[in-house]
C-alpha positions as CSV (number, residue, x, y, z in Angstrom):
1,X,71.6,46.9,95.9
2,X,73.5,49.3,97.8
3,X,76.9,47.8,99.3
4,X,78.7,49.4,102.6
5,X,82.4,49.5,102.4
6,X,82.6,46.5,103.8
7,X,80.5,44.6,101.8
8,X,82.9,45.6,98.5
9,X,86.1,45.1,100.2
10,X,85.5,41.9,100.9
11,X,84.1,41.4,97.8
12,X,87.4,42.7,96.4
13,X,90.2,41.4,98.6
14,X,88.7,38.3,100.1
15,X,88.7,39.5,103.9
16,X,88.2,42.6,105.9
17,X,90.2,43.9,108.9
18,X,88.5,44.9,112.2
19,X,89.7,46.8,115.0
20,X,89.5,45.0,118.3
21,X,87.8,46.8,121.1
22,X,90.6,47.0,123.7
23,X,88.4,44.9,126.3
24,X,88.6,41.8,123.5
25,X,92.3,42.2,122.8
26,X,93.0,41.6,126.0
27,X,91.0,38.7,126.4
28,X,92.3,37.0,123.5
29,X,96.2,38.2,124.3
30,X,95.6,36.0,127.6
31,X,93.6,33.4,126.3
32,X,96.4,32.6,123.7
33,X,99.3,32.7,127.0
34,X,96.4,30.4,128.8
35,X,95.7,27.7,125.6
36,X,99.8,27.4,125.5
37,X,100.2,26.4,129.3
38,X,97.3,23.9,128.4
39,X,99.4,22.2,125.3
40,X,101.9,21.9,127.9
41,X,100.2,19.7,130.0
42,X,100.4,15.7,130.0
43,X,98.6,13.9,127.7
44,X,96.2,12.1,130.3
45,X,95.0,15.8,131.0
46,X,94.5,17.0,128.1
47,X,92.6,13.8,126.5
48,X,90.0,13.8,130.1
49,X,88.2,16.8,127.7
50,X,86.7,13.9,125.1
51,X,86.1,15.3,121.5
52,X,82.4,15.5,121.0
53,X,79.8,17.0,118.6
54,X,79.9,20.3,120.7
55,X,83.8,20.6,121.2
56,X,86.5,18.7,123.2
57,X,90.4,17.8,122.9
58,X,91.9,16.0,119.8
59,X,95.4,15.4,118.3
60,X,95.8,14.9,114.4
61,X,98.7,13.3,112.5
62,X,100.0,14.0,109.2
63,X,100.3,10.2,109.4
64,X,96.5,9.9,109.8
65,X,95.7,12.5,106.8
66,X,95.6,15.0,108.5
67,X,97.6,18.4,109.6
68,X,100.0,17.8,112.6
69,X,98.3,19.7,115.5
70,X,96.7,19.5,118.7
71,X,93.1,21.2,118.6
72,X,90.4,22.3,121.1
73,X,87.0,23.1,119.7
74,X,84.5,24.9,122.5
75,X,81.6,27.0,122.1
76,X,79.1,28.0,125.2
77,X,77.2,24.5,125.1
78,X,80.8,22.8,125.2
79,X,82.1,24.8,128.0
80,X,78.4,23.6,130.0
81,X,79.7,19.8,129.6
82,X,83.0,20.3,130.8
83,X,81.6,22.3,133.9
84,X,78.9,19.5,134.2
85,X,81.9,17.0,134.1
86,X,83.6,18.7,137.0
87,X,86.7,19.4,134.5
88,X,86.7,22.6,135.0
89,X,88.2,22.6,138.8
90,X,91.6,22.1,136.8
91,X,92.8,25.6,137.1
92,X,95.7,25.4,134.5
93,X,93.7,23.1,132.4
94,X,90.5,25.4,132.3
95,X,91.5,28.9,132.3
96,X,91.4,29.3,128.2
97,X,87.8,28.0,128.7
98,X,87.0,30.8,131.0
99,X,88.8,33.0,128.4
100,X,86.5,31.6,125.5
101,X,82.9,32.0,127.3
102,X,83.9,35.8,127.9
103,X,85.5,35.9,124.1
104,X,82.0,35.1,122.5
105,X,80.2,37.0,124.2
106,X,82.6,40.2,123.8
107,X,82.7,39.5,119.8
108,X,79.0,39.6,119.0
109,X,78.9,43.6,118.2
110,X,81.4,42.7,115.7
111,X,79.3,39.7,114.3
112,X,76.5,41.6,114.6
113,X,77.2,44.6,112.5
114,X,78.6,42.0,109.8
115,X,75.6,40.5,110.0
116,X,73.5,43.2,109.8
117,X,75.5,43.8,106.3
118,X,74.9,41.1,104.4
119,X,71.3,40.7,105.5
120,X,70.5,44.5,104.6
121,X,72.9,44.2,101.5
122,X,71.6,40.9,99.9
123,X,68.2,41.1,101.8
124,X,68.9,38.2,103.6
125,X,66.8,36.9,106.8
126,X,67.5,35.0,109.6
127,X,71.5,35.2,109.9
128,X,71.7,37.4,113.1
129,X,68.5,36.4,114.7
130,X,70.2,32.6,114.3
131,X,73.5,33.8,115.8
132,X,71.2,35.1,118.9
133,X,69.2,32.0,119.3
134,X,71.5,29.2,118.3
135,X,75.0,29.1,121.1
136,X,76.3,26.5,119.6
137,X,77.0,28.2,116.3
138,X,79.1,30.2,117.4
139,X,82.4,28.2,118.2
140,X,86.0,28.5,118.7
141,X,89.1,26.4,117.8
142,X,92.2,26.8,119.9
143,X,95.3,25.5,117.4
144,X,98.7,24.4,117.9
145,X,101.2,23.2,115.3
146,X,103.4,21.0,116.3
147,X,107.1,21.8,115.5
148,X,109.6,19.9,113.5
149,X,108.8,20.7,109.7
150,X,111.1,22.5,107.4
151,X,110.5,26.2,106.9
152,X,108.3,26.7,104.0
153,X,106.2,23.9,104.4
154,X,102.6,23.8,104.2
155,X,101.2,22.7,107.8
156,X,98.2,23.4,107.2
157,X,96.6,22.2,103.6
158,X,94.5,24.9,101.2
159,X,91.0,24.7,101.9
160,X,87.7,26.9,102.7
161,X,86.3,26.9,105.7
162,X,82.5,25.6,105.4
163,X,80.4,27.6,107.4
164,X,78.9,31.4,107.2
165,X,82.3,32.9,107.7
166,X,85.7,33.1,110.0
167,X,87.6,35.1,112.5
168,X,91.3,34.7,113.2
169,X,91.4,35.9,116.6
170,X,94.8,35.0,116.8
171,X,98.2,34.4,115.3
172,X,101.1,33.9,117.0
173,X,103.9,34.5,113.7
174,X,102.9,35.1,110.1
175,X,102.7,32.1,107.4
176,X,98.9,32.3,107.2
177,X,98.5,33.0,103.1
178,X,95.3,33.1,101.2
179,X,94.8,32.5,97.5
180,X,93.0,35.1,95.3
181,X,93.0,36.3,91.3
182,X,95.4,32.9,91.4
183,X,98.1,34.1,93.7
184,X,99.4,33.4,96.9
185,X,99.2,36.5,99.5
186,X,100.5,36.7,103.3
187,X,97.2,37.3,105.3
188,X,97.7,40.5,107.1
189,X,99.0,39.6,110.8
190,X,98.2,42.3,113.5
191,X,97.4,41.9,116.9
192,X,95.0,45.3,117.2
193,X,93.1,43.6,114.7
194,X,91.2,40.5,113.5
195,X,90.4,39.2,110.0
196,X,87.0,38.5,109.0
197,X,86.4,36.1,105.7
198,X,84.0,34.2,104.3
199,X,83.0,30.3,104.1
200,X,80.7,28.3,101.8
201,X,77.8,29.3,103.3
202,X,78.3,33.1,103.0
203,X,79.5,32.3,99.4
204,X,75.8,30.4,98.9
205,X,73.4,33.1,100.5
206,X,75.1,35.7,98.6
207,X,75.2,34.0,95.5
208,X,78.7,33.7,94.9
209,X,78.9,37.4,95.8
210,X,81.8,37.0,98.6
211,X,83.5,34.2,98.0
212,X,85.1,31.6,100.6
213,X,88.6,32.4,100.8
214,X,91.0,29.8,100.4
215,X,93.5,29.7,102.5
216,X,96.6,27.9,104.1
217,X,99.4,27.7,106.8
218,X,103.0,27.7,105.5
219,X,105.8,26.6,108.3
220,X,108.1,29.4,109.7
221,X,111.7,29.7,111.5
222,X,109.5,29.9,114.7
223,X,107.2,27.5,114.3
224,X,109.5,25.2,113.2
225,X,111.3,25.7,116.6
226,X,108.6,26.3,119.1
227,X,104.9,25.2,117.3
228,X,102.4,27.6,116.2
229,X,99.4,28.8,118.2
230,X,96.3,30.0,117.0
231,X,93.1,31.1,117.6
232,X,90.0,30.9,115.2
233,X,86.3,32.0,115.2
234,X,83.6,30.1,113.4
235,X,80.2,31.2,112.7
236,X,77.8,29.1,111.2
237,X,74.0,29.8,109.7
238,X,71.6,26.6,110.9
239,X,68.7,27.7,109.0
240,X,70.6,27.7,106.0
241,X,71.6,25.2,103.7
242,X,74.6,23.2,104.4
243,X,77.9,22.2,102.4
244,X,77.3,18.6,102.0
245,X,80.9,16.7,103.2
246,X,79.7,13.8,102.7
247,X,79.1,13.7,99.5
248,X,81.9,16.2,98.7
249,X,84.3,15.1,100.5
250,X,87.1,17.7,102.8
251,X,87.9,20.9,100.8
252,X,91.4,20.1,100.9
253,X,90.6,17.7,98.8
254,X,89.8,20.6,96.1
255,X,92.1,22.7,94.1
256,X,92.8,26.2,95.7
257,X,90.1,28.7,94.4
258,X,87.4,25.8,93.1
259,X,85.1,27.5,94.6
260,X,85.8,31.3,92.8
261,X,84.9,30.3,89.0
262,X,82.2,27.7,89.6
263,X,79.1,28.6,88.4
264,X,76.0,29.1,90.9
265,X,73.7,26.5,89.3
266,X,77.1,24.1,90.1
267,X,77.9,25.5,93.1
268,X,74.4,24.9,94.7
269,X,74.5,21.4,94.3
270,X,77.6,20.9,96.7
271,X,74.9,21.7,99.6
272,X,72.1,19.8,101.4
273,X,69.2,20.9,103.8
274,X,70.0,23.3,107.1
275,X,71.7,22.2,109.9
276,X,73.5,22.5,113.1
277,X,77.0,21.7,111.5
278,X,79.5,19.6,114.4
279,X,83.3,21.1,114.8
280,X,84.6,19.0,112.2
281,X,82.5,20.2,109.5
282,X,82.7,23.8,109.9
283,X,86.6,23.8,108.7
């Protein structure tokens, strides 16, 4: 098995960092200034674009179980329905939309030449082609945290994401950290930049290989004050198995790094047949 750089970094240090082509950078800069004017608009806007299976608004509680945000998932099927819906004449509402369709479309020669990695490197099949075919497995999750915690906190709990792996496009102030050789590390924060890591699913196809980093949000002076904003790329792989929440359960629920000493045998029962996972499973 002969492993690129990439490959062994991430199989070392959890992540990788990739350069952004200027063209996304700039996309992404303005799609961040256009998803904060959005949070910034009345509730009865915001909740017209109904959470579905493909994307949509929602707002999450700590009180509920959840981490206190405001999120909205989208991917090219979910940008369709709003367009169907006639949502998308809302020029302040919609332009973060507009920014999204052109954002995964720019980001596939970065996916692709991931991709192309693990399938060579582990003699995989069928994770590109997928990413081709399927639209809706790519998808995007526009994040704000709402202010008002105490610095330090943790907004947002440990956990893996489930799918093939992750992008943060976006941070707008440090307090990302992931977990790895049982230590907590700031993720690197750098807007020429993004950081690529892996889910369950890329753990599962390469055999524990790369692992899923764990990961989590810690409160800072600024978001404190102001909120955080975020943006996030998931890719998933429908034609490979699935990690199965439902029997499972949320990986917050899971000590940080379960997932980095369990044995394969184990770790494939936590997964069920292929499928087209919906936003909520993916993270």
């Amino acid at each position: 098995m002969n492993k690129t750089n990439i490959i062994k970094t991430i199989e070392t240090n959890g992540f990788i960092e990739i350069n952004y082509p200027d063209r996304l950078k700039k996309v992404i800069i303005r799609s961040f200034v256009n998803w904060k004017n959005f949070c910034a608009l009345s509730k009865d806007i915001k909740e017209k674009f109904i959470f579905e299976k493909n994307g949509g608004y929602e707002k999450r509680l700590k009180k509920d179980n959840y981490d206190n945000k405001e999120t909205f998932h989208t991917s090219i099927p979910g940008i369709k329905r709003f367009d169907r819906m006639k949502l998308l004449k809302n020029q302040t509402a919609c332009l973060f939309l507009s920014d999204a369709s052109t954002i995964l479309k720019e980001v596939l020669p970065i996916l692709e030449n991931f991709t192309k990695q693990v399938e060579e490197t582990f003699i995989i099949k069928k994770i590109l082609s997928d990413i081709k075919k399927y639209p809706d497995c790519l998808s995007i999750r526009y994040i704000h945290y709402l202010p008002g915690n105490n610095i330090s906190d943790i907004i947002g709990q440990p956990h893996v994401d489930k799918g093939g792996f992750t992008l943060h496009l976006f941070e707008d102030c440090d307090g990302v950290e992931y977990f790895w050789k049982n230590l907590w590390y700031p993720l690197p924060l750098n807007k020429n930049k993004t950081v690529l890591f892996g889910g369950l699913q890329l753990q599962l196809i390469t055999k524990n290989s790369v692992k899923a980093l764990c990961h989590r949000i810690l409160a800072t002076k600024k978001s404190t004050e102001s909120g955080r904003y975020s943006i996030v790329l998931f890719t998933n792989f429908p034609s490979k198995p699935y990690y199965n929440k439902s029997v499972y359960g949320r990986s917050q629920n899971f000590p940080a790094g379960f997932n980095y000493t369990i044995s394969f045998s184990e770790f494939t029962k936590m997964f069920a047949r292929s499928k087209k996972m919906s936003a909520h499973e993916i993270s």
